[in-house]
N, C-alpha and C positions, 0 to 999 in steps of 0.2 A: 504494500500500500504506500503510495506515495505520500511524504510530508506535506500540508499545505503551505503556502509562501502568505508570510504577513505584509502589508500594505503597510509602506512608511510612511504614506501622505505624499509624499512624491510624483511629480507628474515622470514621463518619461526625460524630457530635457534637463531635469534636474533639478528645478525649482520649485517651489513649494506651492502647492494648490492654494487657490483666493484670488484676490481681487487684484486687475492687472494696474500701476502706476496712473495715480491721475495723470490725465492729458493736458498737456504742457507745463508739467512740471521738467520735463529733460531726460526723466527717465526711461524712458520708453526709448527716445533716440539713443540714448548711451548703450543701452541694451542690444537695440538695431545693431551697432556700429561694433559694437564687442563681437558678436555674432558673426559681422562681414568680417571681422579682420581675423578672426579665427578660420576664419574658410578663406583665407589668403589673398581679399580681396587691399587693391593697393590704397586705395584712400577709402578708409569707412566711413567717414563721417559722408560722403558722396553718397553713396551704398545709402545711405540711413537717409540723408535727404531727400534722395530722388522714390527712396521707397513711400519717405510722409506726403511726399508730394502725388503720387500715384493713391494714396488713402484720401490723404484731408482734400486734397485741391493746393492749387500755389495761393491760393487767396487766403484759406485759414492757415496753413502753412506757414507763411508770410506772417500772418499777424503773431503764432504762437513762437519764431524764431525773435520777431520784434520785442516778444514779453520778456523772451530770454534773454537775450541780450540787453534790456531795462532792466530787467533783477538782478545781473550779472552787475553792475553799474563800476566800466570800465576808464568812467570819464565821457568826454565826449566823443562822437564818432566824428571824422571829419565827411 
């Protein structure tokens, strides 16, 4: 008779089942971009943009990279 296998809560990818990062907090792109650059993609932050932009649109896209770059608060942009 075979053993049953217990259920760690784990999904297959490795992360914990629940609730996915609010949207446009950053985390979600960071995640995109770890993800491309582990699959040996040369620029992930590219990877990660061109994928939000294929989800959101360039229009919210645009505004949620605007937020970021405000909360980031780097100075001024020229």
């Amino acid at each position: 008779m075979a053993a049953k296998k217990s259920s760690s809560g784990k999904s297959k990818s490795g992360g914990t089942k629940g609730k996915a990062p609010k949207l446009g907090s950053g985390k979600r792109f960071k995640q995109v971009a770890a993800s491309a650059a582990k699959s040996g993609a040369r620029d992930p932050n590219a990877v990660a943009a061109s994928v939000g932009r294929k989800k959101y649109g360039a229009k919210k896209m645009g505004a949620m990279s605007a937020a970021g770059r405000k909360r980031k608060g780097n100075g001024k942009r020229k």
